[in-house]
N, C-alpha and C positions, 0 to 999 in steps of 0.2 A: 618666323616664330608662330607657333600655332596656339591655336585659342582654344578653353574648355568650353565642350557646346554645351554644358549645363550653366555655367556662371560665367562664362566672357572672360576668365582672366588668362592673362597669356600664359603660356607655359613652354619650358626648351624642352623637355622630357613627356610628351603626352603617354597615359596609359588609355587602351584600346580594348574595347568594351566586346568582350566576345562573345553576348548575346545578341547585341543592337548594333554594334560595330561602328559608337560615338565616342570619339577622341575626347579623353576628359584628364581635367588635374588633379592632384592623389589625393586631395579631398573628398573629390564625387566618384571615385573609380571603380568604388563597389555598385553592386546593381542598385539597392536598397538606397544609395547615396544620391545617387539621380534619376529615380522613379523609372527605372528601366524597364520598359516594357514586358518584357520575358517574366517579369513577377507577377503580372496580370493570369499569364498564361501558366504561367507555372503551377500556381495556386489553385486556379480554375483546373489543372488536372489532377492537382492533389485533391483537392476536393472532391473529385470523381472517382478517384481511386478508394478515398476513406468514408465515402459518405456509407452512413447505416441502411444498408436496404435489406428487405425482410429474407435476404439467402440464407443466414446465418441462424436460424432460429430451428427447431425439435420440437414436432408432436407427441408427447407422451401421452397424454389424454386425448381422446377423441373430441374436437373442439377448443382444447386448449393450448395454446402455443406458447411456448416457452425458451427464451434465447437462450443461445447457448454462453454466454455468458451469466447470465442466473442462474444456469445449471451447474456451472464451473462455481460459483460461489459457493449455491449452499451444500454441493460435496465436499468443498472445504473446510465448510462451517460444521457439519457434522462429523466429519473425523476429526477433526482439534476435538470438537466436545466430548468425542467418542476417549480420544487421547487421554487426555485431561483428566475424566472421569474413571479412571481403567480401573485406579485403586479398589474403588467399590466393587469390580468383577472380580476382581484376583483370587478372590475363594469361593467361585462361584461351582468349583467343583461338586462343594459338600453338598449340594442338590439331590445325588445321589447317594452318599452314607446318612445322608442329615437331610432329612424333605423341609423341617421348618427351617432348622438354620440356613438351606439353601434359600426357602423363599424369603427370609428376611436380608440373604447380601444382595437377592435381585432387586428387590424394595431400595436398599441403600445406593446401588446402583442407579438405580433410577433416580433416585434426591441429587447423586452428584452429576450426574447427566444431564440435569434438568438445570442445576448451578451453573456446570460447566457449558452450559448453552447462553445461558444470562451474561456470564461474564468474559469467558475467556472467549467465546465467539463474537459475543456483540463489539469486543475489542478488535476483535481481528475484521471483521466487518467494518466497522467505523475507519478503522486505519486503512485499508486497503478500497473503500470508496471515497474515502478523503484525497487519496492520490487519483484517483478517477476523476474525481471531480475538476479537482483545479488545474489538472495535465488536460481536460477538454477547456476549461475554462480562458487559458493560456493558450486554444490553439492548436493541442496537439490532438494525436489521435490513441486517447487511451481506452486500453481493454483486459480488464481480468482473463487469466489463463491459468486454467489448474497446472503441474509440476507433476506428472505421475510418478516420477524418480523420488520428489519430497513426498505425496503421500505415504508411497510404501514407504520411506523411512521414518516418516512418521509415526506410520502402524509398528515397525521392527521395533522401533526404541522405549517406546510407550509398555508394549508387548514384554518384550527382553526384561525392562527395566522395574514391571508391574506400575508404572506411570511414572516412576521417579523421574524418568529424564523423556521428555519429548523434541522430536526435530520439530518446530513450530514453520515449515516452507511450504504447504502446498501446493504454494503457487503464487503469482504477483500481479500487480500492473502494469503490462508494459505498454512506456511512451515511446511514442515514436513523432518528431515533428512535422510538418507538414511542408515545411519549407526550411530551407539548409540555416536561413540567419535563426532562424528559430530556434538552436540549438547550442545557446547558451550557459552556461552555469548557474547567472540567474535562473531561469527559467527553471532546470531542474534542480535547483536549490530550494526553491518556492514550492514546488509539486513534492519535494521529498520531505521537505519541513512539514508541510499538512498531517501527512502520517502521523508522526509522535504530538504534534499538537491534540489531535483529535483522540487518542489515548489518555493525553492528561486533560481531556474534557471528561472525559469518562470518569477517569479518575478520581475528579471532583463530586460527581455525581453519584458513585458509587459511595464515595464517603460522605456526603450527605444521608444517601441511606444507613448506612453503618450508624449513625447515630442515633436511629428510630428504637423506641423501647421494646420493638417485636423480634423474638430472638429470630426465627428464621430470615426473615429481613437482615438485620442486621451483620449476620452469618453472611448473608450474599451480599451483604454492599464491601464487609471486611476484605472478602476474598478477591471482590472484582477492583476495587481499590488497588491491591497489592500486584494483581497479574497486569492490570492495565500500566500501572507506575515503573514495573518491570518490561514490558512488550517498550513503552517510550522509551525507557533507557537505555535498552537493548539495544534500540534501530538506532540509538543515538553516537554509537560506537564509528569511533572514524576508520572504518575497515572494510575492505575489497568494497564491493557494490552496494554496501548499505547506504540506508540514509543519512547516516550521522557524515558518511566522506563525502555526499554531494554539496551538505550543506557547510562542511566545513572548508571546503574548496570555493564556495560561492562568496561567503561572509566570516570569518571565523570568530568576529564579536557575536552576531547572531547564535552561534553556535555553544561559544560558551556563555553566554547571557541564561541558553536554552537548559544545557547539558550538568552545566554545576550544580546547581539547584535539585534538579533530580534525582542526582546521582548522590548528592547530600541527604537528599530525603531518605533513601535507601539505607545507604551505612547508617543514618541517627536510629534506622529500626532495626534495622538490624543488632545494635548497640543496646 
């Protein structure tokens, strides 16, 4: 009868470790289960595969170097705002039959661009380096990537639609772990949850401003209240690759503890 060489107990059925190639009981028989050497090595080349070295980065200014992941962000972050704002362009023609009425939709234009930068981007920022954060924080190797296929539809719907309806994807976080046990439901339960959390931070804070007695204030805390309370509930949807199905495949108390409430908020306003 053979013995497990991590713990001594006997065993009739050994399983055979086909990194290290030590006979062990179904206890210990994953790598992770008996400090299997190969995790050492494993890691130490993932490590070398993901670590951040300066290849990935773009001179646009002379002297100034800028990753290409900041770069992928705030072209993000200015077409949502660009999006967002469109309404105020939509009659930007009359520039040409109407010179003042033009320059005052360019003027308005610019007030909702400058809103739509406040709120629906700092949203989309916040949410998408919330899942940055905590998918390195856990481990993994996360990195924003624009979506060229979401931008342009983006631009088409926004466009088409005169802002009524925009695609809000230009791109995402993507994790990837570093090592195979790493690739739990936890784990990306926890990194997807961050998202929407960090929207209903905003949320809060925008409606703190909303209640200031200064109307333009107030005008942008409303708005960014309403879009950030919207972006969480949205991702909170149990559907294809969102965040709402990681998290509700992880935990699904967690989920509705998270998701009812919001989605309450919504309908009482809507009502």
């Amino acid at each position: 009868m053979a013995r497990c060489e991590y713990c001594g107990v006997e065993i009739t059925l050994p399983f055979k470790c086909r990194q290290c190639g030590k006979m062990l009981c179904v206890d210990h028989r994953l790598p992770e289960s008996h400090g299997c050497e190969s995790l050492i090595y494993a890691q130490a080349r993932e490590a070398i595969i993901h670590r951040e070295v300066g290849l990935n980065r773009l001179s646009i200014i002379p002297g100034l170097r800028l990753s290409r992941e900041l770069r992928d962000l705030i072209i993000a972050w200015l077409v949502l705002g660009f999006c967002f704002s469109i309404n105020g362009a939509s009659n930007l023609t009359r520039f040409i039959t109407d010179p003042l009425m033009g320059i005052y939709k360019v003027w308005i234009f610019i007030e909702a661009f400058s809103a739509s930068l406040l709120t629906v981007g700092l949203g989309f920022i916040a949410h998408e380096l919330s899942h940055r954060y905590y998918g390195k924080k856990l481990g993994c190797h996360a990195e924003f990537k624009l979506w060229p296929l979401g931008l342009l539809m983006a631009l088409a719907f926004a466009i088409l639609s005169r802002g009524s309806v925009v695609f809000a994807a230009p791109g995402a976080v993507y994790i990837s772990p570093k090592t195979s046990y790493m690739a739990t439901k936890k784990v990306y339960g926890i990194i997807s949850l961050a998202g929407p959390l960090a929207n209903l931070a905003m949320a809060l804070m925008f409606l703190t401003l909303s209640l200031t007695h200064i109307t333009l204030l107030s005008e942008i805390g409303e708005m960014g209240f309403n879009v950030n309370l919207w972006l969480a509930a949205f991702n909170l949807l149990p559907l294809g690759m969102m965040d709402g199905q990681k998290i509700f495949n992880w935990d699904r108390r967690i989920w509705f503890l998270i998701t009812i409430p919001v989605w309450a908020v919504i309908f009482l306003r809507i009502l």
